[in-house]
N, C-alpha and C positions, 0 to 999 in steps of 0.2 A: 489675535495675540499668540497664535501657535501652538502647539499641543504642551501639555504640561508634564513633568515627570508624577508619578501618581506619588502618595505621600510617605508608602511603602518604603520607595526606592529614594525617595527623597533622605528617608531613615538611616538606611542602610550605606546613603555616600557618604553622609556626615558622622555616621558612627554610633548615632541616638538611641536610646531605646525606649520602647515601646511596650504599652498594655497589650496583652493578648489579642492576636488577630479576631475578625468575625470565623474566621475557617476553625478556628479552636474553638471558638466559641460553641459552634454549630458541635464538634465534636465533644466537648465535656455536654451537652443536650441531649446527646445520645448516649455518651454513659453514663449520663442519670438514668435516663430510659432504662438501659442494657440492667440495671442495677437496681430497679424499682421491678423488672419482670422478673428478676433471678432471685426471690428473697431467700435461698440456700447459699447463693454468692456465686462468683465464675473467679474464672484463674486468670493470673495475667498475660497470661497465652492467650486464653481465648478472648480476653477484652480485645487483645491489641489484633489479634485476627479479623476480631468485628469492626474496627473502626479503622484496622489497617493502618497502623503505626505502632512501633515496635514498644516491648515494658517500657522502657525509660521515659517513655513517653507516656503510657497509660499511668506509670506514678505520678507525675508531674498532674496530670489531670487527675488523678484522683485527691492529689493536695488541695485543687481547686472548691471540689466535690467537697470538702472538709469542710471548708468555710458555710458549707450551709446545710449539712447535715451529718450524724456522728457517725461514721462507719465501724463495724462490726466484723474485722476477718475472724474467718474462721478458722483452723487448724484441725486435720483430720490426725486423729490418735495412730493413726497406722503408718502416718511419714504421707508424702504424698505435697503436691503443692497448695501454698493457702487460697483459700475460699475466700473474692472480697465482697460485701454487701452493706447495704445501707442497715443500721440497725433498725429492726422491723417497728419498735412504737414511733417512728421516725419516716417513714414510708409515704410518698408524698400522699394527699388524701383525695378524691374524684372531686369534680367540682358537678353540684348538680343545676341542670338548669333547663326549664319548659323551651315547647318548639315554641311559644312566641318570644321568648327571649332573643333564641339563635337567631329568627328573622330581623330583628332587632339587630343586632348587632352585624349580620350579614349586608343592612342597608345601607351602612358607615363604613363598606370597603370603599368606596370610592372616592373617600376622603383621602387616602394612605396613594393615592396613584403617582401624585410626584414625587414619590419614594422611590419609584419603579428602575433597576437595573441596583439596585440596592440591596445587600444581603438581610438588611434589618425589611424590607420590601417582602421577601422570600419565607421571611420566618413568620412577619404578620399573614401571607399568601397560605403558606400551610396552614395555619391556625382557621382561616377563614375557608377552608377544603373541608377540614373537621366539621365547621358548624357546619357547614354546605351539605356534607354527607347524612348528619343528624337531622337539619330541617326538610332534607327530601323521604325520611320516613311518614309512612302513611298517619296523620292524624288520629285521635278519637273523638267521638261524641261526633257531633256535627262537618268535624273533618274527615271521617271516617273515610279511606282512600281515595283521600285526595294526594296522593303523590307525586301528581304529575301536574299540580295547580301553577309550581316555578313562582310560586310566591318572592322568590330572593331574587329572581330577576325583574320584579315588575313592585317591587317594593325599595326604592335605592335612592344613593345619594348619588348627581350628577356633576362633580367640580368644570366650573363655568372654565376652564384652561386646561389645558393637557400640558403639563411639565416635563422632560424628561433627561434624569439626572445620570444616565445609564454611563458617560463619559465622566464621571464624580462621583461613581458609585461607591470606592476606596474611602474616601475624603469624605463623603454626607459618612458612611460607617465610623471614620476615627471621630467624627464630629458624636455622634451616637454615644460612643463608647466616653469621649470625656464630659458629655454631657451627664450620662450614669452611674458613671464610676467619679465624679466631683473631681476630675482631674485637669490640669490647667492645658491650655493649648495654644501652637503656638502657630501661626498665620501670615499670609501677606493679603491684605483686604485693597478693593480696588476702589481709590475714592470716586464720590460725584460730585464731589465739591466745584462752585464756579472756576474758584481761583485757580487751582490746578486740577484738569479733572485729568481723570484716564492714570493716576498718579499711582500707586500700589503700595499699600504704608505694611509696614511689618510691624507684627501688633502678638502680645500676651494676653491671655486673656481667661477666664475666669466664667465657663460656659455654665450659665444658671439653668434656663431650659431649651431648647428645640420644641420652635412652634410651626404647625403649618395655617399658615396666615393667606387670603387672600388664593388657596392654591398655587403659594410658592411657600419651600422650607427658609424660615426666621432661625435665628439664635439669640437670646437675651443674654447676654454677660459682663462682666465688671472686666472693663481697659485696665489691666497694673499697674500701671506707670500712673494714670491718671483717677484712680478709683472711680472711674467714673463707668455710671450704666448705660450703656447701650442696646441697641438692635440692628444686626448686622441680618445683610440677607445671603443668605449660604451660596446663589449664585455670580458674588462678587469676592468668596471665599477662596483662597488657592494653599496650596500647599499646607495643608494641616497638620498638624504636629502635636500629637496628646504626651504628654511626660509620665512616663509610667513609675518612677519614683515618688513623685510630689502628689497631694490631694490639698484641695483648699475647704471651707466651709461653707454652706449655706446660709444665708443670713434668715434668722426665722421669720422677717415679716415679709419677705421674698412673696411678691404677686403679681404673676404673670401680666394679667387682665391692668395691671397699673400701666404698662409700659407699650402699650396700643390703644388707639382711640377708636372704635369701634370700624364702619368702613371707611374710612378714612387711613388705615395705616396706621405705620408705626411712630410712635412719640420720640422726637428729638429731645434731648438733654437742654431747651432754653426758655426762656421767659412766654407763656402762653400770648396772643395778640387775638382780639375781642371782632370777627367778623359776622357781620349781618346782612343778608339775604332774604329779600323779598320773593316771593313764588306767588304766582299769579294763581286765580282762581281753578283751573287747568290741572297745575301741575298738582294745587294743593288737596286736590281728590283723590292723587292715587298715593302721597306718603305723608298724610297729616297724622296717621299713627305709626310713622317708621322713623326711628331709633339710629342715627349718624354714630353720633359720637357724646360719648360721659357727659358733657359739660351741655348738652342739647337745652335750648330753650324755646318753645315755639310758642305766637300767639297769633291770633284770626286779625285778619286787614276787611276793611271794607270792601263789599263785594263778593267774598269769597275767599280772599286770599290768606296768605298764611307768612307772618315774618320768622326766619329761625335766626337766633344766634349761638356764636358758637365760639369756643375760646381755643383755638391751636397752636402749635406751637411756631410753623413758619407757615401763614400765609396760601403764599403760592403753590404748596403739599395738596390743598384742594382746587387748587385750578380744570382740572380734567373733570373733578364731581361737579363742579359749576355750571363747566360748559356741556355738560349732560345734559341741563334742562335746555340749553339752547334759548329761546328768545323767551320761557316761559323764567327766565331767572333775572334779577339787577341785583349786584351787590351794592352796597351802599356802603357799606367801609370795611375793611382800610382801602384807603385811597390807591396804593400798589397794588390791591387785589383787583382795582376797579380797571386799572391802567392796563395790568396781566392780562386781565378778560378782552379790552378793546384791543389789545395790538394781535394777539391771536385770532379773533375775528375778523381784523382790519387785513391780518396775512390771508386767511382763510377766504376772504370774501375776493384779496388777488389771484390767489391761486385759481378761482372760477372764472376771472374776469379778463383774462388773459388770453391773447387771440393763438391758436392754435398753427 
């Protein structure tokens, strides 16, 4: 499809404007920081020397800094420039927390991987240095220096896919930022549809959350035009566009977990259809207590086996989990899912049978 203009520059030809960059972001981060260590205050000199952008700029960031805590300049009685600081009952407060927590939380970086060339990537990656540094302190009581156990590396999460979004870094970020800040955004999604696929629909949209599903990044959000909920997947995403004037609301009974069927993906907006699935004695030993999908229903076949039914929304969305179990599965209806199964098989068994 060719390279894309990033969503930055997309802004900037049309004339749009925009919520504050991740690069500001990164930098009001740090003059909180700068501002939490100086509880006498610093001058606008030296903020703007620390962060390397001029006053004009450090006020605008500290207008930011407002919004979520009351600052306190000072004025020296003898003339001289003002002192700005956070007011001290206001100071953000430490968070405290045991080494087994950090390892804890150290085992769930690698949930965050398809985030990677992402600045919102960067900023979980510092955070996860922090606990890093803290969980390689020596133990007490029975851990007593153990420092060199590397617990965080032999205690992790390992995502079955490696994603890498490093070309849509820009774009997963403005996604980020209107997903945060409830501001609407605006897209060209690239359909899968049969009728026209490969087709690119330009779409407004109303980003509820940012999930990562499957070890690829999701978006749940309401189409405007058509009130309607969906889940789009951020690698069919292009051109993103957050409205930095407008904010929409969240709807309170808004839940994630409503708008996905467990492995199975994401829930389409249509009428559920009732398929059942036999699994042979075989297969039904190794997931007669594992958990598809909400609407799950299993019961024991003669022999050993195990029938599941299941209610989705289109059918052929589990064709690929099907043909997983390979000859240890028969679906038994719907009749299309039955037909999807043999003609894939019937391709599959030409493609071996085929003289070289």
């Amino acid at each position: 499809m060719g390279s894309r203009p990033s969503a930055a520059a997309s802004a900037r030809r049309r004339g749009l404007r925009f919520g504050p960059s991740f690069a500001q972001h990164r930098r009001i981060d740090r003059l909180r920081e700068l501002l939490s260590r100086h509880p006498r205050g610093v001058t606008l000199v030296d903020l703007g020397r620390m962060l390397a952008v001029d006053r004009r700029t450090v006020r605008r960031y500290l207008k930011e800094i407002e919004r979520e805590y009351e600052l306190s300049p000072l004025r020296p009685r003898a003339g001289g420039p003002c002192l700005w600081r956070i007011r001290p009952s206001e100071l953000p407060r430490k968070v405290e927390i045991r080494r087994a927590q950090a390892l804890a939380l150290l085992a769930t970086r690698g949930i965050f991987e398809a985030l990677q060339g992402s600045a919102l990537f960067d900023e979980i990656d510092m955070a996860m240095s922090k606990l890093r540094a803290f969980a390689d302190r020596p133990g007490r009581g029975p851990n007593a220096g153990l420092a060199d156990a590397r617990l965080e590396e032999r205690f992790v999460y390992l995502p079955r896919l490696t994603r890498d979004y490093s070309d849509k870094s820009e774009e997963l970020d403005e996604l980020f930022l209107a997903v945060s800040e409830l501001r609407p955004l605006s897209l060209r999604y690239l359909r899968s549809d049969k009728a026209r696929p490969g087709r690119e629909e330009p779409l407004v949209i109303h980003p509820y959350a940012l999930v990562l599903y499957g070890d690829c990044v999701h978006c749940v959000a309401q189409q405007v035009v058509t009130q309607e909920i969906r889940t789009f997947a951020f690698d069919r995403m292009f051109d993103l566009r957050a409205v930095s004037d407008e904010r929409f609301e969240l709807p309170r009974n808004f839940r994630v977990q409503d708008h996905f069927q467990g492995e199975l993906g994401a829930l389409a907006p249509q009428a559920p259809v009732k398929v059942v699935l036999d699994l042979d004695a075989r297969a039904a030993r190794n997931v007669r207590d594992v958990s598809w999908h909400p609407s799950q229903k299993s019961s024991a076949l003669p022999g050993g086996g195990l029938r599941v039914t299941l209610a989705v929304d289109e059918p052929e969305s589990v064709l690929a989990w099907v043909l997983g179990f390979g000859r240890s599965a028969q679906v038994l209806e719907p009749e299309s899912l039955r037909e999807a199964v043999q003609r894939e098989l019937l391709a599959a068994l030409e493609g071996y049978t085929k003289k070289k």
